[in-house]
C-alpha positions as CSV (number, residue, x, y, z in Angstrom):
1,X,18.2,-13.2,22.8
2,X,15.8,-15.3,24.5
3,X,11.6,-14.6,23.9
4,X,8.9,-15.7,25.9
5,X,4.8,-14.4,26.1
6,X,3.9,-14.2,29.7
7,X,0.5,-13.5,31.2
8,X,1.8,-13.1,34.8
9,X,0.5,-10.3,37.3
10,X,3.1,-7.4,36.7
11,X,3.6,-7.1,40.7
12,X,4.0,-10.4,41.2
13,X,6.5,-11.0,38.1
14,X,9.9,-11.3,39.2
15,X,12.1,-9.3,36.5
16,X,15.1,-7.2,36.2
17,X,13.1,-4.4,34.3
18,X,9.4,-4.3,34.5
19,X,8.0,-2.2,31.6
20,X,4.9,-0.7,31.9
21,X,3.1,2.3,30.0
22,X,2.1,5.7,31.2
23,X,-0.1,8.0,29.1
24,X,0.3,11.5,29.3
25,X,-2.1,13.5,31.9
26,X,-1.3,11.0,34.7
27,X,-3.3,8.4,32.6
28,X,-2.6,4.7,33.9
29,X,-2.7,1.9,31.8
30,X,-4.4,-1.1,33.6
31,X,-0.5,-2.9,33.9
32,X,0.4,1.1,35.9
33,X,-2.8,1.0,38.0
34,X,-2.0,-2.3,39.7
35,X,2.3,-0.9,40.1
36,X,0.9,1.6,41.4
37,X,-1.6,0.2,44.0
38,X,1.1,-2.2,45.0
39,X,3.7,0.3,45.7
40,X,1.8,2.3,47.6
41,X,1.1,5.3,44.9
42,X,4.4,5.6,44.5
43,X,3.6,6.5,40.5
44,X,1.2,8.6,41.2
45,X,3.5,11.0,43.6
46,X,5.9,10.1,41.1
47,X,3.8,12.1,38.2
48,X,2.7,14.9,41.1
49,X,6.2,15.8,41.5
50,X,7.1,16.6,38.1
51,X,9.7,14.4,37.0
52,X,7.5,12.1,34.6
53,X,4.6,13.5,32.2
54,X,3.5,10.5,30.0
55,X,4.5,12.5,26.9
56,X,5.0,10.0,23.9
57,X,8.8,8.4,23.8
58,X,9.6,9.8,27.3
59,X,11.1,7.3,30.2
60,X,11.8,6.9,33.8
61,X,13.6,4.1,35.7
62,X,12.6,3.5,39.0
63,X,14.2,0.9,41.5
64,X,13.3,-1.0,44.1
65,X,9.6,-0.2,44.4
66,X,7.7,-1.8,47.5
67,X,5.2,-4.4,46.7
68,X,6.9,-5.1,43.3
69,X,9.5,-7.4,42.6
70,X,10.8,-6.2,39.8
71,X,14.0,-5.0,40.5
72,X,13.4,-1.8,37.9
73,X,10.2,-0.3,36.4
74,X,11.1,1.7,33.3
75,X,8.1,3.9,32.9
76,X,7.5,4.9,29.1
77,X,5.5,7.8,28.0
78,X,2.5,6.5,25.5
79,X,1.3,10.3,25.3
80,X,-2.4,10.9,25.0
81,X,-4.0,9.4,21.7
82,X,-6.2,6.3,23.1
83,X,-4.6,4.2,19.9
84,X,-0.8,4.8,18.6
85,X,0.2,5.0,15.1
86,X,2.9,3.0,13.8
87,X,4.9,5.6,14.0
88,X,3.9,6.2,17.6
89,X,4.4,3.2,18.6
90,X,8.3,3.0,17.0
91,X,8.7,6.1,18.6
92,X,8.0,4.3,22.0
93,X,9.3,1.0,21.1
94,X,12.6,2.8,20.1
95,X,12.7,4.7,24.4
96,X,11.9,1.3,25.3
97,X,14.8,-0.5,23.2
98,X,17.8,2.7,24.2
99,X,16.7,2.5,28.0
100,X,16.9,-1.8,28.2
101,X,20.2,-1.6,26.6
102,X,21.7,1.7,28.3
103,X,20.5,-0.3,31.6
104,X,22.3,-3.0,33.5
105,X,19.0,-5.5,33.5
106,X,19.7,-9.3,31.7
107,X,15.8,-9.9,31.7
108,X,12.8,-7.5,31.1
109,X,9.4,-7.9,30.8
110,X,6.8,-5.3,28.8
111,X,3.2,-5.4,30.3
112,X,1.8,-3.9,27.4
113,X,-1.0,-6.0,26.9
114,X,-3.7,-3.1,27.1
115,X,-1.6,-0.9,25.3
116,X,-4.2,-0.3,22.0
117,X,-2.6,0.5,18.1
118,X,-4.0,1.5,15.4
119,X,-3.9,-0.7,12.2
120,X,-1.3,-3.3,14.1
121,X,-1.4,-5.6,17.0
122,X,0.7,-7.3,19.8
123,X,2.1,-9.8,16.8
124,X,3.6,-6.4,15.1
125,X,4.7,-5.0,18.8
126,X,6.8,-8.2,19.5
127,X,8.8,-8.2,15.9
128,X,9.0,-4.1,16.3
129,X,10.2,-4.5,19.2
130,X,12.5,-7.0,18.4
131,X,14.1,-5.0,15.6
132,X,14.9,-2.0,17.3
133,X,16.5,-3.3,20.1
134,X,18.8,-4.9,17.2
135,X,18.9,-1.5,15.8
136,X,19.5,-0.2,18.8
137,X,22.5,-2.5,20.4
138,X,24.3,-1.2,16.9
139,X,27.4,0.3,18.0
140,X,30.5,1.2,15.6
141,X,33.9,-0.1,16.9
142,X,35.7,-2.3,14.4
143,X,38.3,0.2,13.2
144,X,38.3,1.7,17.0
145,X,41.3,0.0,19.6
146,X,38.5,-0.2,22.0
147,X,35.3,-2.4,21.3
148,X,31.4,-1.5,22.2
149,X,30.5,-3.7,25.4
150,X,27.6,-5.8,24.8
151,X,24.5,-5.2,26.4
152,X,23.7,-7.0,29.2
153,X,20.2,-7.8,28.1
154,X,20.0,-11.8,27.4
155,X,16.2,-12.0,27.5
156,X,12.5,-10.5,26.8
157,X,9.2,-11.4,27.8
158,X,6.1,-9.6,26.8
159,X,2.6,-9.8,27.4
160,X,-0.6,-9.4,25.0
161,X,-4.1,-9.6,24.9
162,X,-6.0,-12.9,25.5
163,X,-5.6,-15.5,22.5
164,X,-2.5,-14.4,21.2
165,X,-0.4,-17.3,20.2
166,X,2.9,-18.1,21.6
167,X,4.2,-19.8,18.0
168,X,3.2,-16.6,16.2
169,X,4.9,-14.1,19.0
170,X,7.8,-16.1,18.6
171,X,7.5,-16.0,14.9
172,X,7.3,-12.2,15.6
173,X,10.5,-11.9,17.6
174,X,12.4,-14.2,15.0
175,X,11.9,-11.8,12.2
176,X,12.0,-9.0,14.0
177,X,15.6,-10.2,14.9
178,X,16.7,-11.0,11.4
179,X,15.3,-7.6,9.9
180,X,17.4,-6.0,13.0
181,X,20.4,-7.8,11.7
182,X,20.0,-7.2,8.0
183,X,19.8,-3.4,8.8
184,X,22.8,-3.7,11.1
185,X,24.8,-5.9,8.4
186,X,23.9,-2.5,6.3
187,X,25.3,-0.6,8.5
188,X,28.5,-2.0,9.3
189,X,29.0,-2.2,5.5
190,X,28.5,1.2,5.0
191,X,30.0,2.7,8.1
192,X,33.4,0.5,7.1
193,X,36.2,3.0,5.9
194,X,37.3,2.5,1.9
195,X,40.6,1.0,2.2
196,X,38.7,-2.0,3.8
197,X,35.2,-2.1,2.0
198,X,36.8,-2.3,-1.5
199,X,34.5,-4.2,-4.3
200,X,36.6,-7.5,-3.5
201,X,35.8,-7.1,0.3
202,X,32.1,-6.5,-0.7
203,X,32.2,-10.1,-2.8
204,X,33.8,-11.6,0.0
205,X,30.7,-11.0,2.5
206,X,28.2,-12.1,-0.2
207,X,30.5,-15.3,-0.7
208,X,30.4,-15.7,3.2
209,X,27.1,-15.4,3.5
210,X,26.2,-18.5,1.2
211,X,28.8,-20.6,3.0
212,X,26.3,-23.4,4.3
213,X,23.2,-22.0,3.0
214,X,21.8,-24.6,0.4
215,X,19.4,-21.9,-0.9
216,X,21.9,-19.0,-1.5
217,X,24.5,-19.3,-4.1
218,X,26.9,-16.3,-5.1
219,X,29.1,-15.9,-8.5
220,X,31.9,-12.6,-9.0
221,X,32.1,-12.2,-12.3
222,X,35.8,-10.1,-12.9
223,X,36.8,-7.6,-14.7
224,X,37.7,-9.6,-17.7
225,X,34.2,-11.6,-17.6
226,X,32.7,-8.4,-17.6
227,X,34.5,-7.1,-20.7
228,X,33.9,-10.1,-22.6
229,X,30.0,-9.4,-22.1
230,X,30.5,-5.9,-22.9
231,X,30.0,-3.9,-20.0
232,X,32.2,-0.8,-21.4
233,X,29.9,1.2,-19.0
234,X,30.3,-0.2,-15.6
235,X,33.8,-0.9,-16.3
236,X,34.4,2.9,-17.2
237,X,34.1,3.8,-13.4
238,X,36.9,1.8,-12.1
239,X,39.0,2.3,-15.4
240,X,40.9,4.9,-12.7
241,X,40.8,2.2,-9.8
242,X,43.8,0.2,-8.9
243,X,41.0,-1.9,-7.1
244,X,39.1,-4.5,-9.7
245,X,35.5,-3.8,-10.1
246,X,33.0,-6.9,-8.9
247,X,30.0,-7.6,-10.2
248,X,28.4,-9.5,-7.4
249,X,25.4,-12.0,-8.1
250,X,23.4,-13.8,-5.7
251,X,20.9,-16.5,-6.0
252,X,18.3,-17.4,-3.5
253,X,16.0,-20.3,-4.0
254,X,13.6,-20.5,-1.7
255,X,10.3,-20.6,-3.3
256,X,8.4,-24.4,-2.7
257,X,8.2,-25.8,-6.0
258,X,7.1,-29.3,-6.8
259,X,9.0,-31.7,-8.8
260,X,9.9,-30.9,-12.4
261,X,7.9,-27.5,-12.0
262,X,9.2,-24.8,-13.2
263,X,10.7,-22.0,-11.0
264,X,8.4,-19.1,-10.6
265,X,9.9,-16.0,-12.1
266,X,12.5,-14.2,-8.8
267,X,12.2,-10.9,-8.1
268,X,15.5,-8.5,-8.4
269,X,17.8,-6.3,-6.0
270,X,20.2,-4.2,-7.7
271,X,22.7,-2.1,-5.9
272,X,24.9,0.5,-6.2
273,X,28.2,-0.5,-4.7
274,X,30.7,2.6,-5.4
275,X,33.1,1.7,-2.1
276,X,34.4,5.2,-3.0
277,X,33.8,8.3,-4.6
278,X,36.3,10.9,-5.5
279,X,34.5,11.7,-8.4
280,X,37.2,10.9,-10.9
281,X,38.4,13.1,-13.0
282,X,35.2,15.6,-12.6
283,X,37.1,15.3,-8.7
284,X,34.4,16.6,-6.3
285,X,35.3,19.4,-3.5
286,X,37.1,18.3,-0.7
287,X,34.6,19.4,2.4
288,X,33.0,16.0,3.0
289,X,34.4,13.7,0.8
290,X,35.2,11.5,3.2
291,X,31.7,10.3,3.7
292,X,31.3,9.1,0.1
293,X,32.5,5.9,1.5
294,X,28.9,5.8,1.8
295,X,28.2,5.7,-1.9
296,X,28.1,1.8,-1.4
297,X,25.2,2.2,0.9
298,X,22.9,0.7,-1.7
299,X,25.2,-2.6,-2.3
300,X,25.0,-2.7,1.2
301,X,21.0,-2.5,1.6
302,X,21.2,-5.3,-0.9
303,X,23.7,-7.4,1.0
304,X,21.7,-6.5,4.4
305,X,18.3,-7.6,2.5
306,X,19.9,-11.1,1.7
307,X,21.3,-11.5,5.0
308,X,17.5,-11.3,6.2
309,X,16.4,-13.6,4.3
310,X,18.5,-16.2,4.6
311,X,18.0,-16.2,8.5
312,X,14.0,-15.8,7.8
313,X,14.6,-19.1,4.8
314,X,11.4,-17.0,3.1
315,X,9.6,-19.1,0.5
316,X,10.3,-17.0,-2.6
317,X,13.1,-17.1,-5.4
318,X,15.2,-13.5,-5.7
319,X,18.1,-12.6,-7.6
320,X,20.5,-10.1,-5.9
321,X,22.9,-8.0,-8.0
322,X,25.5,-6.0,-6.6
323,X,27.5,-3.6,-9.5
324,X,30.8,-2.6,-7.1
325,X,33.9,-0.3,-8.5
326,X,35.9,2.3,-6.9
327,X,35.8,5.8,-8.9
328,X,39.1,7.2,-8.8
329,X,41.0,9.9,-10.9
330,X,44.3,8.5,-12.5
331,X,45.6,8.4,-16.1
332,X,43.8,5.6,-17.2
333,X,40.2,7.2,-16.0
334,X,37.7,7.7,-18.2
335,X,37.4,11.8,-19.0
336,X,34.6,14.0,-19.5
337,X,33.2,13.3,-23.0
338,X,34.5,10.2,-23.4
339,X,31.8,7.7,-25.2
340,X,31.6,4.0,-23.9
341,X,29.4,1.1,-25.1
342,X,26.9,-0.6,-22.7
343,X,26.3,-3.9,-22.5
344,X,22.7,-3.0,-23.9
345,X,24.8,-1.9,-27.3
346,X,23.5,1.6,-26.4
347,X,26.4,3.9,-26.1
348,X,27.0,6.7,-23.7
349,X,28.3,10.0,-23.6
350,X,30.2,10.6,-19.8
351,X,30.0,14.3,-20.2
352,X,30.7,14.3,-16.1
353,X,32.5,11.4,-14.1
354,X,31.1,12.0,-11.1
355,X,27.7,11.2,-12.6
356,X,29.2,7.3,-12.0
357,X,26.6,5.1,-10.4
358,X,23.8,5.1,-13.3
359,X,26.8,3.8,-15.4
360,X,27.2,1.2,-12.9
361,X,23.8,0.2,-12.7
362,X,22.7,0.3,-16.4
363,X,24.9,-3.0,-17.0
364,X,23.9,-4.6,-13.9
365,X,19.9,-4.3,-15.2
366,X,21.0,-5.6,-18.3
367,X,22.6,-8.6,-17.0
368,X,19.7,-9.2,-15.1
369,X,17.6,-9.5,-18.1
370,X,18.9,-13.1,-18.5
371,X,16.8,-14.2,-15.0
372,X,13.4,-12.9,-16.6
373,X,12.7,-11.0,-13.6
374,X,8.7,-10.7,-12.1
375,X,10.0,-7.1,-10.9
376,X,13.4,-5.6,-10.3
377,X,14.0,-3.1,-7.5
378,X,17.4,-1.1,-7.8
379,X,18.7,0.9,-4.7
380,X,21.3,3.6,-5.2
381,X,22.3,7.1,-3.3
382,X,22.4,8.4,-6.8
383,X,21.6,12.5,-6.4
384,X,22.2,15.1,-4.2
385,X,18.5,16.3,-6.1
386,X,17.1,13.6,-3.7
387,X,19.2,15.0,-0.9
388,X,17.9,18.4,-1.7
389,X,14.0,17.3,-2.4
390,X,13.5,15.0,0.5
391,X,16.3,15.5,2.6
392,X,16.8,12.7,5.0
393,X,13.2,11.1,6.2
394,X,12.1,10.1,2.9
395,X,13.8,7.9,0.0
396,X,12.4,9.0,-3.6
397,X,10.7,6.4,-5.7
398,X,10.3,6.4,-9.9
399,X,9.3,3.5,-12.0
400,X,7.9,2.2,-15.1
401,X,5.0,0.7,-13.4
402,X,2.4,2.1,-11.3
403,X,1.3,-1.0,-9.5
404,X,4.4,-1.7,-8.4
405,X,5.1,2.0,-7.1
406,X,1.4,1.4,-5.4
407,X,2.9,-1.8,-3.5
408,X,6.3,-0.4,-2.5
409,X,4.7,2.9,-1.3
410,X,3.1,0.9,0.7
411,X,5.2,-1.1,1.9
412,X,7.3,1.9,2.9
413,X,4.3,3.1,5.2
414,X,4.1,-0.2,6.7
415,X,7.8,-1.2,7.5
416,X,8.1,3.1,8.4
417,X,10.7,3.5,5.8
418,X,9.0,5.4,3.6
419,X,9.2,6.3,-0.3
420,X,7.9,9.1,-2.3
421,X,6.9,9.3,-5.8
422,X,8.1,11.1,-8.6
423,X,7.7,11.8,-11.9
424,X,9.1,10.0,-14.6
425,X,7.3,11.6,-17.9
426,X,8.7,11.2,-21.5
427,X,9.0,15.0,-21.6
428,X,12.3,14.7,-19.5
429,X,14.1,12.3,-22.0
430,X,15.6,14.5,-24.4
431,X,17.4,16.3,-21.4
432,X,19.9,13.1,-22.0
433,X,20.4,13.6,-26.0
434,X,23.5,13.7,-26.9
435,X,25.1,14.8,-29.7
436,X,27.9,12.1,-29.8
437,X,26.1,8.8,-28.6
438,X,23.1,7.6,-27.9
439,X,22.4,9.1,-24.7
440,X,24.5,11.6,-22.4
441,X,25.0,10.6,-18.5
442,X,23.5,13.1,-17.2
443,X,20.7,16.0,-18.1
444,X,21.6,19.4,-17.0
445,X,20.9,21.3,-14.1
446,X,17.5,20.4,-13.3
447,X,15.3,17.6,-12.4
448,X,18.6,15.8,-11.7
449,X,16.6,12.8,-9.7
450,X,14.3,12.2,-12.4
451,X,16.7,12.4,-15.2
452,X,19.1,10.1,-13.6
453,X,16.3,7.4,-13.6
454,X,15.4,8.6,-16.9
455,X,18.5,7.4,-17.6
456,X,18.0,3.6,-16.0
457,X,14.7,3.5,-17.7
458,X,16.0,2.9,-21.2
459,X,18.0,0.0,-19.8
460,X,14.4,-1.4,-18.2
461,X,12.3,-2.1,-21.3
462,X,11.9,-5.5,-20.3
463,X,10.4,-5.8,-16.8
464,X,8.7,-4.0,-14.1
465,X,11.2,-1.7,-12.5
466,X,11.4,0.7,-9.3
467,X,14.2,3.2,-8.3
468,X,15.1,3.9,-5.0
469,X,17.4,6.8,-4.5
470,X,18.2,6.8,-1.3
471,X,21.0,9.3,-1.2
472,X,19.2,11.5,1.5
473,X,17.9,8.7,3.3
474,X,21.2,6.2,3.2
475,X,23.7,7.9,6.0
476,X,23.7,10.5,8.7
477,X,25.8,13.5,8.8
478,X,27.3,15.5,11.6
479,X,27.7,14.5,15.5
480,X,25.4,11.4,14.4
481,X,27.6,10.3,11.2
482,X,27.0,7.4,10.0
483,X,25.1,4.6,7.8
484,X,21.1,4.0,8.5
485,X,20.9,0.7,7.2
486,X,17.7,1.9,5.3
487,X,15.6,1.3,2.6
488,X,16.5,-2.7,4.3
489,X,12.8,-3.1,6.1
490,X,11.4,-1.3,3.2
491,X,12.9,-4.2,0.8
492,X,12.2,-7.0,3.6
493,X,8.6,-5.8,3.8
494,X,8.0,-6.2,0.1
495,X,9.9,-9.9,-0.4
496,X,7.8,-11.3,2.6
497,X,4.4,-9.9,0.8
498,X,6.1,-11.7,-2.3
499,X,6.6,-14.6,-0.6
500,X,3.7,-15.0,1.3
């Protein structure tokens, strides 16, 4: 889609949309005093009547007003705080996004340079904006015989406040794009049914991505290469699986380093990549099931993270692990109190099966050791405790370090996908003893979030480590079913700090 800052006069701007802002109360913005001047007061009889109020994310398209030449004039409620939030702003950003794209318009232009925000300006508006009209234009179709139409929207102008620089709105819109893209490479990953998003299919699309990116390079390690390192734990989840487990490593280079200086130190993505979940052997209930194709949703985060930065070529080093397997029940799965070894040495009692993507992960953090990590981040839908607790606006958070939980709550509040903090005390350890291993899979009844990261903790002794469950926040249920693409601005957020 094709940007451009413009400072023209709104009635004079020739358009297929004009955009302007409306706060609630009948109060213009200065862009909506001159439309309505122009056209006569048509805005003004248009508020009189009724059928607009100005309430925060609410919209009107109106067409063919005299004295404008804008074919439309989308109206968007701005409600009645004289600065928006963030969130306030999204909220209108997202009515702006849905009505552009629902509309038949191939150009539009948002005269929103008066609109005022609180703790962001016009730079943030113009990569918002460009993000969730890529979040927006999302539509699933590849398993449907009929294929979403795109949206006839080629091109965006917008303008800002005196001194804003073209480069850096450009800048804006470019990353606003690629974070759009990332979370909609998320999506389609997790939205993708399981007999076509196996573990191979997941290595394919981190392969893909690499092809022609000199910065990105991607190794599979098999079954048998995982074996020979030990990973008796990740490789008990697909011991039921007809489809091979992956584990999936990407390399990004793309930190500035002079010659014959060392690398700095990358930070880590780890992800949960279960492509399906029966449960195994501890075989889940059947109401719903069919959504724990999702259960990959934080490989996908991972893959949609990556995809970001490649397209943004951000100046930092990361290593990206992805630890995919199918969990299904057969006679070769592993069974309730079976003990494995870890590729930590530790071994593990699997007292329940379904308790699969911590067993997953735990070798994945240990390979990672080997990259000396500056901090490792792992995203997982991991408990329905997290589900319960936080339902679907918020992800949880635990780690080993509070600085880093400091910086990735927020983060969270700035990219508005937000994180919450829990607990991860020494007094919940010995919910994991076990009487047969070193340490059971899971704790018992309560506390399940934090015992599950109680759990990845002991593989994290040598770095600087977050947990993201995101199990609440990963998918939508019901007549909206279907992948978010979060925590992927979350994770872009906190690279770009990295990197900056």
């Amino acid at each position: 889609m094709k940007t451009a800052l413009k400072t023209s006069n709104p009635v004079r701007l020739v358009t297929d949309c004009l955009v302007i802002a409306v706060a609630a109360k009948n109060k213009f913005s200065a862009e909506a005093k001159e439309i309505d001047i122009a056209s006569g007061k048509r805005l003004s009889r248009v508020l009189e009547n009724g059928d607009f109020d100005g309430s925060l994310g609410t919209s009107l398209m109106l067409q063919g007003l005299e004295g404008v030449k804008a074919k439309r004039v989308l109206l968007v409620g701005c409600g009645d705080k004289a600065k928006l939030s963030l969130k306030e702003a999204r909220k209108l950003l997202v009515s702006i996004a849905k009505s552009l794209l629902s509309s038949q318009a191939k150009d539009a232009h948002l005269a929103l340079a008066s609109l005022a925000l609180a703790g962001a300006d016009h730079y943030w508006l113009a990569e918002r904006l460009a993000q969730e009209l890529e979040d927006a234009s999302y539509s699933y179709s590849t398993t449907k015989s009929t294929k979403a139409k795109a949206s006839a929207l080629k091109s965006i102008s917008l303008a800002a406040p005196k001194g804003t620089s073209k480069a850096k709105i450009d800048t804006a819109f470019a990353n606003g794009v690629a974070t759009g893209r990332g979370i909609n490479c998320a999506k389609e990953l997790g939205n993708l049914p399981g007999n076509i998003c196996t573990p191979t299919y997941l290595a394919q699309q981190a392969i893909d991505l690499a092809k022609g990116n000199r910065a990105l390079t991607v190794k599979v390690l098999s079954e048998k290469q995982m074996a020979r390192l030990g990973m008796g734990s990740l490789l008990s989840v697909s011991a039921g699986s007809s489809q091979e487990a992956q584990l999936i490593v990407m390399e990004y280079k793309g930190a500035k380093v002079k010659p014959k200086a060392d690398r700095p130190a990358p930070h880590m993505l780890v992800g949960k990549g279960i492509t399906f979940d029966t449960g195994g052997i501890s075989l889940k209930a059947g109401a719903a099931m069919d959504e724990m194709k999702f259960d990959m949703c934080g490989a996908a985060s991972v893959i949609g993270t990556m995809a970001a930065v490649v397209e943004m070529a951000l100046p930092i080093d990361i290593v990206a692990i992805v630890a995919a397997a199918e969990n299904m029940p057969s006679g070769k799965a592993t069974k309730p109190g079976d003990v494995v070894t870890s590729m930590s040495g530790l071994t593990i009692e699997i007292l329940n099966t379904d308790a699969e993507g911590r067993l997953v992960l735990c070798d994945a953090l240990t390979y990672g050791e080997r990259y000396k990590p500056a901090s490792v981040i792992d995203v997982a839908t991991l408990t329905g405790a997290a589900v319960a607790t936080f339902g679907s606006h918020v992800s949880a958070m635990l780690s080993n370090d509070d600085a880093l939980a400091a910086e990735l709550s927020d983060c969270g509040s700035a990219s508005l996908d937000q994180v919450w903090q829990l607990p991860l005390h020494d007094e919940y350890q010995h919910l994991l003893d076990s009487n047969f291993a070193d340490i059971a899979n899971i704790g018992g009844p309560r506390a399940g979030t934090i015992t599950a990261a109680c759990f990845l903790s002991r593989f994290t002794k040598k770095f600087k480590w977050a947990h993201l469950d995101i199990a609440g926040s990963a998918w939508n249920s019901g007549a909206a079913k279907g992948a978010t693409g979060r925590p992927v601005s979350l994770l872009l957020e906190y690279l770009r700090r990295k990197a900056a």
